[in-house]
C-alpha positions as CSV (number, residue, x, y, z in Angstrom):
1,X,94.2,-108.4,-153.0
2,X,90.8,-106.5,-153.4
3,X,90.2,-106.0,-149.8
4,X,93.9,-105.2,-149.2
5,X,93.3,-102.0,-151.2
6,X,89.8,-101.1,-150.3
7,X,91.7,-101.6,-146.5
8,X,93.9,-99.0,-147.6
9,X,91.5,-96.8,-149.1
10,X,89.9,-96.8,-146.0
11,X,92.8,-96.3,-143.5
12,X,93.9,-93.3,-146.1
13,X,90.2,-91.7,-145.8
14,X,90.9,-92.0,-142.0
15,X,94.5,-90.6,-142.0
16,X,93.2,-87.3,-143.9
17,X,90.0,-86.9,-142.6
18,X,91.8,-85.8,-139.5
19,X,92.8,-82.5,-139.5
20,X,95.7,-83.0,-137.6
21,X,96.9,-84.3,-141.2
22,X,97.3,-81.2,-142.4
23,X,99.4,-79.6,-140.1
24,X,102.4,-80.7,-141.9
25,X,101.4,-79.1,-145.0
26,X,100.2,-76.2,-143.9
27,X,103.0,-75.4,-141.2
28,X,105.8,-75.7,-144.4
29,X,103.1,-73.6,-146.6
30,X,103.9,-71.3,-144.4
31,X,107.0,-71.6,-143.2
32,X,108.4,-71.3,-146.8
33,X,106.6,-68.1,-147.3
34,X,108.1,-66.4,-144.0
35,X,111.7,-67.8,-145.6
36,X,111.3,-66.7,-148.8
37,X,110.5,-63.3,-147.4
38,X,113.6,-63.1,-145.4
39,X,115.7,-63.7,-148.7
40,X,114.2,-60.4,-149.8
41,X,115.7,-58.5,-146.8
42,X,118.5,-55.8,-148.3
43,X,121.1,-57.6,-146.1
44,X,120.6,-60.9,-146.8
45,X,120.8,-60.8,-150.4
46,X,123.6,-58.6,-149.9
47,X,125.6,-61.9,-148.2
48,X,124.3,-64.3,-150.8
49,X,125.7,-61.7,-153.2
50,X,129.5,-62.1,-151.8
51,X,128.8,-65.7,-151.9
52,X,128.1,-66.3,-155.2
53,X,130.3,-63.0,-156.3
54,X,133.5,-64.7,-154.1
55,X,133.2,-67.7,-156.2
56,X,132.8,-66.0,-159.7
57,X,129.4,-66.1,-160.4
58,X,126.7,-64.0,-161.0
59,X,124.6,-62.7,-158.5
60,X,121.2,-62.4,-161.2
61,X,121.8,-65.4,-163.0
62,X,121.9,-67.9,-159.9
63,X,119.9,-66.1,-157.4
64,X,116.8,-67.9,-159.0
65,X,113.1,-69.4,-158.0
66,X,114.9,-72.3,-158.2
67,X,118.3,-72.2,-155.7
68,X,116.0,-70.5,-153.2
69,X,113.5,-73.5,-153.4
70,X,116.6,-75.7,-152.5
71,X,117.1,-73.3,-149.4
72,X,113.9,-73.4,-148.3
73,X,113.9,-77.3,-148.6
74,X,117.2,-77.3,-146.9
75,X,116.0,-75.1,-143.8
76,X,112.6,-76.8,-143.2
77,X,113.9,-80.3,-143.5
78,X,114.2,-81.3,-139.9
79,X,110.9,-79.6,-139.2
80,X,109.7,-82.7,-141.5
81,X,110.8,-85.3,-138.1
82,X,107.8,-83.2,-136.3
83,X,105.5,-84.1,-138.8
84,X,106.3,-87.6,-140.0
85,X,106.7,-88.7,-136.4
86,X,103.3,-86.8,-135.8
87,X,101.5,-88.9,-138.1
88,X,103.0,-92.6,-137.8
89,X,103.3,-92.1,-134.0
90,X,99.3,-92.2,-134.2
91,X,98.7,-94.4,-136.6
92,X,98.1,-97.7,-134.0
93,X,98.6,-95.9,-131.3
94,X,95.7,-93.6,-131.5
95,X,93.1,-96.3,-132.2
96,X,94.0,-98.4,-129.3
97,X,93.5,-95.5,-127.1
98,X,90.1,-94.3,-128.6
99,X,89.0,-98.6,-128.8
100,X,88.5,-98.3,-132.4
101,X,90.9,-101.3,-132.6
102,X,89.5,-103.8,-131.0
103,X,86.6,-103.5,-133.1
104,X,88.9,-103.5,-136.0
105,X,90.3,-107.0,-134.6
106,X,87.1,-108.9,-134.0
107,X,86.3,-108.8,-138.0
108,X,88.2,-112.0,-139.9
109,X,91.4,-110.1,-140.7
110,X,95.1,-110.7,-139.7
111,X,96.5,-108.1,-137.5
112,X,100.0,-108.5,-139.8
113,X,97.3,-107.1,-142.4
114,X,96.2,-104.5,-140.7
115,X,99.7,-103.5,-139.3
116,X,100.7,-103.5,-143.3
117,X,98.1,-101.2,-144.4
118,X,99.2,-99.3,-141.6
119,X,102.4,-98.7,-142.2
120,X,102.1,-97.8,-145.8
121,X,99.7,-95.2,-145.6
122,X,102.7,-93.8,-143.3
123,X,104.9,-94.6,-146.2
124,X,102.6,-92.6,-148.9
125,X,102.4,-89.8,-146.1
126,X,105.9,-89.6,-146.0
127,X,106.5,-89.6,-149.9
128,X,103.4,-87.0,-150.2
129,X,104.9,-84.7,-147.5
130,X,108.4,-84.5,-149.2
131,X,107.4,-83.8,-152.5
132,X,104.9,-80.8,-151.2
133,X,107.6,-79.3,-149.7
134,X,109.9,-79.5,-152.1
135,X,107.3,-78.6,-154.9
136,X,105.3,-75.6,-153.4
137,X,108.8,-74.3,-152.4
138,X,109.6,-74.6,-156.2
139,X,106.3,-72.9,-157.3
140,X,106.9,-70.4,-154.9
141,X,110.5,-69.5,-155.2
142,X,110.1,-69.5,-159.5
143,X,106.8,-66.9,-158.9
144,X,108.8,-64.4,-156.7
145,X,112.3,-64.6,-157.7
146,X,112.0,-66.6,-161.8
147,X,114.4,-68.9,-163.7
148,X,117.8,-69.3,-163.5
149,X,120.8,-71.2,-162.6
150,X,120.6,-73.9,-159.5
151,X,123.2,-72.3,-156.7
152,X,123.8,-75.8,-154.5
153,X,125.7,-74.7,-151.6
154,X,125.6,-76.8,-148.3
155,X,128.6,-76.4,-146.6
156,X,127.7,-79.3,-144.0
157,X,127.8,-82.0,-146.4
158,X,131.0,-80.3,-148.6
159,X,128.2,-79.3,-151.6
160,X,129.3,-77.1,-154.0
161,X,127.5,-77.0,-157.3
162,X,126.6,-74.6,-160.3
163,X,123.4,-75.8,-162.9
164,X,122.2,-74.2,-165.6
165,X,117.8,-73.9,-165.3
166,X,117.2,-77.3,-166.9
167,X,119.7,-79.7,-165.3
168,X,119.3,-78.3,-162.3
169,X,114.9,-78.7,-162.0
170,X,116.3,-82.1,-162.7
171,X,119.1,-82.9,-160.0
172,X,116.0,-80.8,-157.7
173,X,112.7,-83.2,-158.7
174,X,115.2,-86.0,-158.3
175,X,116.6,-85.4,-154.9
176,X,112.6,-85.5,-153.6
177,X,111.7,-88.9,-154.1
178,X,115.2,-89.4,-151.7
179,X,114.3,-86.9,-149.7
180,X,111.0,-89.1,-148.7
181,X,113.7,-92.2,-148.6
182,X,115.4,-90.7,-145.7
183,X,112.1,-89.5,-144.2
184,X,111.4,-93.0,-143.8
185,X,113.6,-93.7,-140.9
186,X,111.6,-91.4,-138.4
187,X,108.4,-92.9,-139.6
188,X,109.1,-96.2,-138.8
189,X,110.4,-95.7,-135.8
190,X,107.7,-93.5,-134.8
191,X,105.8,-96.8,-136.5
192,X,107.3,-99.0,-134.0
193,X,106.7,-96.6,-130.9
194,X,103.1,-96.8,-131.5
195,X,102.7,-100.6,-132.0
196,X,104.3,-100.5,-128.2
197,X,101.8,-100.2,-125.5
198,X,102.2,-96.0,-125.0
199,X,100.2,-93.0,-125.5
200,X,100.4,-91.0,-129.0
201,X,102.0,-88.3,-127.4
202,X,104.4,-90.4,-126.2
203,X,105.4,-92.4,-129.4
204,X,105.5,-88.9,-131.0
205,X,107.7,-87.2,-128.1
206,X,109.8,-90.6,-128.1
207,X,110.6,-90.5,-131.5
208,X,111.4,-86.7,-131.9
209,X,114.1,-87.4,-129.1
210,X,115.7,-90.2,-130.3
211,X,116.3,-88.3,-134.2
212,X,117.2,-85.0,-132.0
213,X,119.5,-86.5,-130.0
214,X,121.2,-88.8,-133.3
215,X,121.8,-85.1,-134.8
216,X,123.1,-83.7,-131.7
217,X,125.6,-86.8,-130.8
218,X,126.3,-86.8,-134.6
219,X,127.5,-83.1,-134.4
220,X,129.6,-83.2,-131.8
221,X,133.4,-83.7,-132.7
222,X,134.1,-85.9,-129.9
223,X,132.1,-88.8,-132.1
224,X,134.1,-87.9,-135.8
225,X,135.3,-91.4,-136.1
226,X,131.8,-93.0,-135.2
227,X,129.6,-91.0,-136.8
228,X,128.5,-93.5,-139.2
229,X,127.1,-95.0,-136.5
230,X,124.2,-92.7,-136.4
231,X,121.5,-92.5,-138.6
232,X,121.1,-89.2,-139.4
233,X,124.6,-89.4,-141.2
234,X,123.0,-91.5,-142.9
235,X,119.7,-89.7,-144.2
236,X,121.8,-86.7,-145.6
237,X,122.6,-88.8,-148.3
238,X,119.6,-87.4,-150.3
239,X,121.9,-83.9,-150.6
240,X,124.2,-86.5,-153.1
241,X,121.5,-87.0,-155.9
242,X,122.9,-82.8,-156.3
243,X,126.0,-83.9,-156.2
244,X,128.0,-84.2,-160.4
245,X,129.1,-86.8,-160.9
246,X,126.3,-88.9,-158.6
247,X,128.0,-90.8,-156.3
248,X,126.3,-93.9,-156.8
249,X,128.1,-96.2,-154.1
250,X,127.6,-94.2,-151.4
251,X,123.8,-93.5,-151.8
252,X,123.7,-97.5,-152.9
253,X,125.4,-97.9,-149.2
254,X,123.5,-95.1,-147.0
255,X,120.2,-96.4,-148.5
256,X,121.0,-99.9,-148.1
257,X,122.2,-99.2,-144.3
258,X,118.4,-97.4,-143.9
259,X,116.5,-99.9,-145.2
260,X,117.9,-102.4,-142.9
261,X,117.6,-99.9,-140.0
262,X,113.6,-99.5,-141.0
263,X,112.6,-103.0,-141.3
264,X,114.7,-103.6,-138.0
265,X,112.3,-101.1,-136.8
266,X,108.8,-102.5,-138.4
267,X,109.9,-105.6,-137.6
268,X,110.1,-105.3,-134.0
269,X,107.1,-103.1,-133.8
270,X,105.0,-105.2,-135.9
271,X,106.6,-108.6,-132.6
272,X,105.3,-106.4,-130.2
273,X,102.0,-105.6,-131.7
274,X,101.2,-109.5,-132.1
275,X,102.3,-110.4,-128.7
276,X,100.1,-107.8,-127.2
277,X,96.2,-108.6,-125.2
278,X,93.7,-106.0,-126.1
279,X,91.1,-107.4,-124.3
280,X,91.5,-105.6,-121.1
């Protein structure tokens, strides 16, 4: 169990010695700023003013740090697919093109080992990535704009909720951690791209498409009565966790329907992997 963890210390130094790594944080760094900035524009707080006006509540008291965290979260979330895909589309697929993994192979470990340090520094990416965003865009939002009442509106999804300051940090801390849950769908099957024999790029590209196109097919109205079908239906279950009372069945369900779906996905990656000859 030692070596399992000074394997994982090791493939985490390599994962953020890279400064590719850092992208993600970065980008949403900066991404939050630019949004944050457009909330400040006269007419856009003028339409959030209606909004919250029309449904009898005050403009001061929930225009807060803390509701434009949440819409900063909401509007950089699929950004997070480029970034999660990014980094787990690398993670084998990378070293086999660079060699580093045959050297990696010839040293008395299993490659199921080395596949499952593998795929949970992806995992820890994934968590660490969520929580940044959703953090820094609380730090953020409470520096320029203060406390107040959590505005959750999310038409999508039917979300409608008022919290006062306290309940509403946490419903907001809580919704992270399941945040990172549904991340974890496009990391493993970005996982399982790069176990296949294909370029980075490719297991990246690949796996962008596949999420895009779920969320376009999911959208259109011709597919209402399958959408459950597709997994992006699926991941928006994290918006429940906001949702009073929680709706515990169907996050029990959507989670339970994604955790099958990403160890269908390891699984298969993790077949193709063994089967494969790295000696040419």
């Amino acid at each position: 169990m030692s070596l399992f963890f000074l394997q994982l210390r090791g493939e985490l130094w390599k994962l953020f010695a890279r400064k590719r790594t850092y992208l993600g944080f970065g980008a949403f760094f900066a991404l939050e700023m630019v949004i944050l900035l457009l909330f400040q524009l006269p007419g856009v707080r003028r339409t959030y003013r209606h909004l919250l006006e029309d449904a009898g509540y005050g403009f001061e008291q929930y225009f807060s740090g803390i509701t434009l965290a949440f819409m900063v979260v909401l509007a950089t979330t699929t950004l997070a697919f480029l970034f999660t895909a990014l980094v787990s589309g690398d993670i084998v697929a990378k070293e086999v093109e660079d060699g580093t993994l045959r050297m990696t192979l010839c040293r008395p470990v299993s490659r199921l080992r080395v596949l499952a340090v593998k795929y949970l520094v992806c995992v820890l990416y994934t968590f660490a990535l969520a929580i940044f965003i959703g953090l820094s865009a609380l730090m953020v939002g409470i520096a320029r704009q203060g406390t107040g009442g959590f505005f959750v509106f999310q038409p999508m999804e039917k979300l409608f909720v008022i919290y006062d300051f306290g309940p509403g940090v946490i419903r907001y801390l809580a919704s992270l951690p399941a945040l990172g849950l549904s991340l974890l769908s496009v990391t493993s099957f970005g996982f399982m791209l790069s176990c296949c024999n294909m370029k980075p790029a490719a297991a990246t590209i690949g796996t962008l498409t596949f999420f895009i196109a779920d969320l376009i097919f999911r959208g259109m109205p011709y597919f209402e009565s399958i959408k459950h079908w597709f997994i992006s239906q699926h991941t928006e279950t994290w918006y429940n966790v906001l949702r009073s009372p929680l709706p515990w069945q169907k996050m029990i369900e959507d989670y339970a329907y994604l955790i099958g779906v990403d160890a269908t996905f390891v699984m298969i990656g993790v077949v193709i992997f063994l089967t494969r000859d790295f000696k040419s």
